[in-house]
Residue frames as a rotation matrix with the C-alpha (Angstrom) as fourth column:
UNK 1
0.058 -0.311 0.949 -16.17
0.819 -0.528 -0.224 -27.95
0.571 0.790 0.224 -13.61
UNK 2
0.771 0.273 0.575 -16.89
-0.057 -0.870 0.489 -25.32
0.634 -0.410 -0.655 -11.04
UNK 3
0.932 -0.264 -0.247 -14.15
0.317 0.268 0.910 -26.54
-0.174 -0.926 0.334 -8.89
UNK 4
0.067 -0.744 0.665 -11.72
0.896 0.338 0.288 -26.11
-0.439 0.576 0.689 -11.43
UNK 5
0.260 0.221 0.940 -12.57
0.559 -0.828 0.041 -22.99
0.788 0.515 -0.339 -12.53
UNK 6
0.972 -0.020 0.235 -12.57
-0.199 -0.608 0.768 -21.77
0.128 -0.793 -0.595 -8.58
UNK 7
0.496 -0.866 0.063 -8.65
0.465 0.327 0.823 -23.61
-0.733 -0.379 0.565 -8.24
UNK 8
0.346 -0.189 0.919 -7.69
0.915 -0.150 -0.375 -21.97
0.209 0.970 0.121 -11.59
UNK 9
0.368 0.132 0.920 -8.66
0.048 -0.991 0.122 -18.59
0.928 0.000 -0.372 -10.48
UNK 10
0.976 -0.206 -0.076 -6.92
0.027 -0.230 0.973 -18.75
-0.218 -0.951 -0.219 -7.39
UNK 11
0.267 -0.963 -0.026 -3.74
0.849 0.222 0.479 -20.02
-0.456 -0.150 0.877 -9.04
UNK 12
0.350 0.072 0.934 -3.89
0.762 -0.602 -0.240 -17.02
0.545 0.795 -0.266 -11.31
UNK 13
0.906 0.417 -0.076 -4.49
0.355 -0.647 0.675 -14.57
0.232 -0.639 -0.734 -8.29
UNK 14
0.771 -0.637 -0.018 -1.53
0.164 0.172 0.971 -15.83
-0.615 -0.752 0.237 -6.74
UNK 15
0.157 -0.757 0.635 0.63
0.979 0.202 -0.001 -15.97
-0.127 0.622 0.773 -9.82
UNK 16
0.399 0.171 0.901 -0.22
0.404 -0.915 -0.006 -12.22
0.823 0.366 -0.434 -10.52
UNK 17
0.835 0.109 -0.540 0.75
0.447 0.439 0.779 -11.69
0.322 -0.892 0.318 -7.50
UNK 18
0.463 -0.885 0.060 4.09
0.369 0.253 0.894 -12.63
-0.806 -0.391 0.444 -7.49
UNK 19
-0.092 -0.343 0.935 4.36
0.989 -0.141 0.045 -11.36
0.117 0.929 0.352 -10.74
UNK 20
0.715 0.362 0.598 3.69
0.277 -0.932 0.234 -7.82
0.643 -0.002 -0.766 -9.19
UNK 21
0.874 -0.478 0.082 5.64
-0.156 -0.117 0.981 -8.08
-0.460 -0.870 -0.177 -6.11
UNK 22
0.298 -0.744 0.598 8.46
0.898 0.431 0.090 -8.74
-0.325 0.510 0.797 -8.86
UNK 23
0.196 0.103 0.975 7.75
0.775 -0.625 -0.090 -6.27
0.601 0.773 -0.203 -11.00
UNK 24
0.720 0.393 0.571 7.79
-0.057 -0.788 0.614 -3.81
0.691 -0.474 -0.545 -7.80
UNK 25
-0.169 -0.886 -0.433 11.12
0.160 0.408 -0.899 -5.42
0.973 -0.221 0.073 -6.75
UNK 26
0.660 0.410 0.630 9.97
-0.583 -0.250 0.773 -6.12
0.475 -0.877 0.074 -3.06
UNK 27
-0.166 -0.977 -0.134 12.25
-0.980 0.178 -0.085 -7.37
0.107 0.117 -0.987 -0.96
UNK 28
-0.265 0.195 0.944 10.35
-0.694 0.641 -0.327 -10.46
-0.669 -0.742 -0.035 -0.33
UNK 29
0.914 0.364 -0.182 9.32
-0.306 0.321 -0.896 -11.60
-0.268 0.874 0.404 -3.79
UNK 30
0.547 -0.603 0.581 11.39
0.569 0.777 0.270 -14.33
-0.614 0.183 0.768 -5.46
UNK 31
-0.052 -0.696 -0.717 14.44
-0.450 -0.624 0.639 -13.13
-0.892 0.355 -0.280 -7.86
UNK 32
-0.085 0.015 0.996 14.43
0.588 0.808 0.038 -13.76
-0.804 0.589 -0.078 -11.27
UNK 33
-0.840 -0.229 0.492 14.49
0.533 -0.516 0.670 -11.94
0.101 0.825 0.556 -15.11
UNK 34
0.288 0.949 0.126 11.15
0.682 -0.296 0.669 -10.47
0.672 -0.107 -0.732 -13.96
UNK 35
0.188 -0.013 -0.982 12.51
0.889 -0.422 0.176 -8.27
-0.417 -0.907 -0.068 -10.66
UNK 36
-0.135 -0.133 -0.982 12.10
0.111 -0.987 0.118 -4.67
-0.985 -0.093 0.148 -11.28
UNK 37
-0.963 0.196 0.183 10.92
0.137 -0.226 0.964 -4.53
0.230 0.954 0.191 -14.73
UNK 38
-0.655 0.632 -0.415 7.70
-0.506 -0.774 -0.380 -2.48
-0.561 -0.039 0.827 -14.53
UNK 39
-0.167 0.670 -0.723 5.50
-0.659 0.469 0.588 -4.52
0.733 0.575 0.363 -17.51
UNK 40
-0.675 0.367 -0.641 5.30
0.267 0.930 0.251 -7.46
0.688 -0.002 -0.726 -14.91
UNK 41
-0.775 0.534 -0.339 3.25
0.107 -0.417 -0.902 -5.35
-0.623 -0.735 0.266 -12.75
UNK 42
-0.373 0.679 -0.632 0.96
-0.920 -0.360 0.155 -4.59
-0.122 0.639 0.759 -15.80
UNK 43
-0.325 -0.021 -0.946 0.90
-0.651 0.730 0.208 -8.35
0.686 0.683 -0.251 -16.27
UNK 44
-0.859 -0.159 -0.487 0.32
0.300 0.614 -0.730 -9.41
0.415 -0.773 -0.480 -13.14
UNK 45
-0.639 0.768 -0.040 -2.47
-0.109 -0.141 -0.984 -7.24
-0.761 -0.625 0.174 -12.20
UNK 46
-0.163 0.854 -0.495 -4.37
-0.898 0.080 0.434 -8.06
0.410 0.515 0.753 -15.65
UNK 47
-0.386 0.083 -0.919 -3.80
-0.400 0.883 0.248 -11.44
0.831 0.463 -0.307 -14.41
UNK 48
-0.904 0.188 -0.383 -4.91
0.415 0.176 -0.893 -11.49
-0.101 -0.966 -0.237 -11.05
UNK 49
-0.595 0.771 -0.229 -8.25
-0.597 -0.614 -0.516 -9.54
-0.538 -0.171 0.825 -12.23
UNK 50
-0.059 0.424 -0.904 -8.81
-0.631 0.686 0.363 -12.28
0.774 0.591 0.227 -14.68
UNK 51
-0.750 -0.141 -0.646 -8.53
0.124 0.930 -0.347 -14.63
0.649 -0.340 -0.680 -11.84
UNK 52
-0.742 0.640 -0.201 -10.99
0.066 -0.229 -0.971 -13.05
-0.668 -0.734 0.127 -9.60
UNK 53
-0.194 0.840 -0.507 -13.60
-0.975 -0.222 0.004 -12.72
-0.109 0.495 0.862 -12.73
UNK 54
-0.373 0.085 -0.924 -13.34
-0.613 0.725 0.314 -16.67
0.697 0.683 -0.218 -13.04
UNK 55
-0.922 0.264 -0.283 -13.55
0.370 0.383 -0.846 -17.39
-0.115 -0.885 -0.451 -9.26
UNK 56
-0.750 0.659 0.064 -16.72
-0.250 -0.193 -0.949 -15.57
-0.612 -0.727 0.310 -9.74
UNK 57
-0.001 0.405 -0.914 -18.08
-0.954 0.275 0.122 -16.81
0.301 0.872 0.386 -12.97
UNK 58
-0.800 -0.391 -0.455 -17.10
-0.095 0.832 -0.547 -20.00
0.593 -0.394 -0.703 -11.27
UNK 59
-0.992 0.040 -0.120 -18.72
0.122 0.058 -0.991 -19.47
-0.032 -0.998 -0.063 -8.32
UNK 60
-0.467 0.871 -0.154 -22.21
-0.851 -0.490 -0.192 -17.91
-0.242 0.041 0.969 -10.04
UNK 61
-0.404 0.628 0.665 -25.26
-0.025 0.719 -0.694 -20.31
-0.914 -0.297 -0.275 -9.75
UNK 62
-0.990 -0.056 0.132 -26.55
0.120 0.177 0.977 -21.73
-0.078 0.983 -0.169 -12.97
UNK 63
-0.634 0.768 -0.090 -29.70
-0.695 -0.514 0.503 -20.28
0.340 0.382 0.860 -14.60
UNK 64
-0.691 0.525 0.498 -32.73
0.162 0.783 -0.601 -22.61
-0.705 -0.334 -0.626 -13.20
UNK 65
-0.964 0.257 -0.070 -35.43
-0.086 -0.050 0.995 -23.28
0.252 0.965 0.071 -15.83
């Protein structure tokens, strides 16, 4: 389960990403109904912060008893 959680949250990162680098119409970021529209930056960086809270929820050592 931790592994899965830590590969999730990476794909997220990345996905946000690219979903910024859209939104911010770089010239290097794929084309597509997303380039230069301003919300996918908003979308992208909620989603890339969600992905970095799961890599560490992931990552955080279960409670010992």
């Amino acid at each position: 389960m931790r592994s899965a959680g830590i590969v999730l949250g990476g794909v997220m990162v990345l996905g946000g990403l690219v979903w910024m680098a859209q939104g911010l119409n770089l010239p290097y970021a794929p084309k597509s109904f997303m380039t230069a529209d301003r919300l996918w930056i908003l979308i992208g960086a909620a989603t890339s912060v969600t992905g970095v809270v799961l890599i560490g929820w992931a990552r955080q050592r279960p409670f010992s008893r």
